[in-house]
C-alpha positions in Angstrom: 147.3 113.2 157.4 150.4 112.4 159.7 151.2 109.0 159.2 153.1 107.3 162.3 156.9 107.8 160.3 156.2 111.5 160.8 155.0 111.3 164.3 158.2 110.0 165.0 160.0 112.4 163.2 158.0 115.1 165.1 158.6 113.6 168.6 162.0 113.2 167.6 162.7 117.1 166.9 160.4 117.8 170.1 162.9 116.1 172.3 166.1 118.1 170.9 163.9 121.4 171.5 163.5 120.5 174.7 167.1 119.4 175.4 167.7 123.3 173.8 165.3 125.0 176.0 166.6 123.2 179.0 170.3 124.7 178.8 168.9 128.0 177.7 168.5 130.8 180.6 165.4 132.6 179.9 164.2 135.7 181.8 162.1 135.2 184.8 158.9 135.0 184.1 158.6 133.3 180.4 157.5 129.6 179.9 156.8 127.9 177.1 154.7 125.2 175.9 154.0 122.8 172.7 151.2 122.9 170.7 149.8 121.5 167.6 150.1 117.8 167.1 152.7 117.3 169.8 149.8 119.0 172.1 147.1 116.2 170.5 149.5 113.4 171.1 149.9 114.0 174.5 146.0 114.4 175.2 145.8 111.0 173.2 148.7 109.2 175.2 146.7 110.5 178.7 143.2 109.3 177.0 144.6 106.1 176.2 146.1 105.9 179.6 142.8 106.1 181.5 141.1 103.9 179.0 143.8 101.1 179.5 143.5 100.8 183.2 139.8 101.5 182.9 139.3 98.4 180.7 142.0 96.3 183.0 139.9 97.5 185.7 136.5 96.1 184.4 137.9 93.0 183.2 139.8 92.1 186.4 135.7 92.9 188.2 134.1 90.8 185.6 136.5 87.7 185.9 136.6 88.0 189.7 133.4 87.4 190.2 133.4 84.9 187.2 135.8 82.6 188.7 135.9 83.4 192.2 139.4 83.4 192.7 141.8 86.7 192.1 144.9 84.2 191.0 143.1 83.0 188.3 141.6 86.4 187.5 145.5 87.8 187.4 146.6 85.1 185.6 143.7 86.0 182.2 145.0 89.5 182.7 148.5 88.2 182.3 148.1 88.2 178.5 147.1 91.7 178.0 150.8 92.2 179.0 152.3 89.3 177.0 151.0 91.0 174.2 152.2 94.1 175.2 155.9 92.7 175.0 154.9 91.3 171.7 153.4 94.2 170.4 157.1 96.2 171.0 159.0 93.4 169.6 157.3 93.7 166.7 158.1 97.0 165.9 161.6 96.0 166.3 161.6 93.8 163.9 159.5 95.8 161.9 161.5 98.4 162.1 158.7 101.2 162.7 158.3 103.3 165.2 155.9 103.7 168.4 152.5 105.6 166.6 150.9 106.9 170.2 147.8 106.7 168.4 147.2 103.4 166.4 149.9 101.4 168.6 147.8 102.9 171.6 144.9 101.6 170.2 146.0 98.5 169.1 147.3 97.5 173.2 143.8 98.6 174.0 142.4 96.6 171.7 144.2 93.6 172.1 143.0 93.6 176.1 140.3 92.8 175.1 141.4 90.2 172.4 144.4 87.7 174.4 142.6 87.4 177.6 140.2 85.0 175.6 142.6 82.2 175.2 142.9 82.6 179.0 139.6 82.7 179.4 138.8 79.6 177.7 141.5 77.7 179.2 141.0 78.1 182.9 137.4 78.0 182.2 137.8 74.4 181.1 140.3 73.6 183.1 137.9 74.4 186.4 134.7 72.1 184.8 137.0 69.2 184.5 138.6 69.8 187.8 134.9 69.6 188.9 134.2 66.3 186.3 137.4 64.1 187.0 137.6 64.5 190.7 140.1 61.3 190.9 142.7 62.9 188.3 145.5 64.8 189.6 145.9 68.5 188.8 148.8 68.0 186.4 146.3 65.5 184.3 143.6 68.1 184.4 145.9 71.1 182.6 146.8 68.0 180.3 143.5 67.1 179.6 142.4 71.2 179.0 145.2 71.5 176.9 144.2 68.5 174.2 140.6 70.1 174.3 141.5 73.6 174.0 144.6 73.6 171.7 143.3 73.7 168.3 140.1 76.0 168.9 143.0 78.5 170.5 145.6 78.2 167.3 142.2 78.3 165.0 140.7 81.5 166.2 144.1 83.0 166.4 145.3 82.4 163.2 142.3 83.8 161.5 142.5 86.9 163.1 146.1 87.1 162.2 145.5 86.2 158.7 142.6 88.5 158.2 145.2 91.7 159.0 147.8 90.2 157.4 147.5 91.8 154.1 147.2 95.2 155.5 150.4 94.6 158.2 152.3 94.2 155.0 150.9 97.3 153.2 148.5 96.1 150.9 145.3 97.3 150.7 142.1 95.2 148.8 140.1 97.2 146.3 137.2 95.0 145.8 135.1 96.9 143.7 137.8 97.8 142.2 139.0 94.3 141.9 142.9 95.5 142.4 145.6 95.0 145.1 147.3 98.6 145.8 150.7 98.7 147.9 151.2 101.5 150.2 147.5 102.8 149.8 146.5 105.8 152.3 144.9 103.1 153.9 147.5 100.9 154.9 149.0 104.3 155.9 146.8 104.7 158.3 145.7 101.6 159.7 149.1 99.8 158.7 150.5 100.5 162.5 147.3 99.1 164.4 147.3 95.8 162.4 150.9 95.5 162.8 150.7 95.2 166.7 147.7 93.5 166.7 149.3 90.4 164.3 152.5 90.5 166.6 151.1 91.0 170.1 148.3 88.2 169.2 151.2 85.8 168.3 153.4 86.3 170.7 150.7 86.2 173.9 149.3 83.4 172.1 152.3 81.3 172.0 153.4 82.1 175.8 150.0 81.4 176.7 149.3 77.8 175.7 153.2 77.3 177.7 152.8 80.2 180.5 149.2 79.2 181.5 148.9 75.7 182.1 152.6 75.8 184.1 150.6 78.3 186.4 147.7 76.4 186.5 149.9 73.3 188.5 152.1 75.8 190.6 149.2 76.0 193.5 149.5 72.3 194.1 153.2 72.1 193.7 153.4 74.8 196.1 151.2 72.9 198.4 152.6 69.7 198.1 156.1 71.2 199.0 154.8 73.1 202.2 153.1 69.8 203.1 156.2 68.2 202.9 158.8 70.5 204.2 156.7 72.3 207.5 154.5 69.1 207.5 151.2 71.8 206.7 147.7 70.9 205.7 147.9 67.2 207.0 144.5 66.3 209.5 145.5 66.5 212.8 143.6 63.6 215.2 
């Protein structure tokens, strides 16, 4: 079983073969290729490619014709790449590298994951649009964000919780009633819980700032075209 140190080590020596082939003058005619895992990886990198965009794809259909409006459809999506940024930091400070095939998987899982705080906050914030007529747009992202703030940080930190234990390499035996570090387990799936704990975090925390200051940027813009080319006022 290659566990996502080894990947690394095998991309790593992959590179400095093809850094040597590339200064090496061969006769005409011979070509050469990688096979074995470095083959697999690359078929897994292209699958997970197609699924990404795919999925992105789908979504962006489905919330398009949910909310009827493609800014607000752009702005759920806008998480899946939050968490892609958090998902990298992470490693950093993690300190392990890129696994193509549980990383991959956890970025493709998490699309499907961060756009529900989105979700549920634009989707409130359009029913009490529709409720408080007479309140401003800047006391309707208020008033979403005192509704929506602790279901958010509650459904968030139990999914962070629950792969806690096996982002920091421990794995629960419960039949066996034991805790074993560094299990083939955690070896395994270590890398995907990893980037799901960080890239959940970090989306979630830009999103509950990054979502309701876009929410009010429509009717700032508006109120400063109004003001500066005199737009959008009845005419007599």
């Amino acid at each position: 079983m290659a566990t996502a140190s080894s990947e690394f080590l095998v991309s790593t020596k992959v590179q400095e073969m093809r850094e040597w082939l590339a200064k090496q003058e061969f006769e005409k005619g011979i070509t050469t290729k990688f096979r074995g895992m470095q083959e697999e990886t690359e078929e897994v990198t292209e699958f997970l490619g197609i699924a990404a965009l795919t999925a992105l794809a789908l979504m962006l259909i489905l919330l398009v014709t949910q909310f009827n409006s493609f800014y607000q459809s752009a702005l759920v999506l806008s998480a899946v790449f939050m968490s892609i940024v958090g998902v990298l930091i992470g490693l950093l400070i993690t300190g392990k590298p890129f696994s193509t095939t549980m990383t991959g998987i956890a970025i493709v899982a998490l699309s499907g994951i961060v756009v529900n705080n989105n979700i549920v906050l634009i989707d409130t914030f359009n029913r009490l649009k529709e409720e408080f007529p007479s309140l401003s747009r800047e006391d309707v992202v208020i008033k979403t964000c005192r509704q929506r703030l602790r279901p958010i940080l509650l459904t968030t930190a139990t999914t962070i919780f629950g792969l806690m234990p096996l982002a920091m390499g421990l794995s629960i035996d419960v039949i066996g009633r034991e805790i074993i570090v560094g299990s083939r387990v955690v070896g395994w799936w270590g890398a995907l819980a990893s980037s799901i704990v960080f890239g959940l975090a970090f989306s979630t925390v830009l999103t509950l700032i990054f979502t309701p200051a876009a929410l009010v940027i429509p009717s700032r813009i508006r109120a400063w075209l109004q003001n500066r080319y005199d737009l959008f006022k009845p005419t007599s």
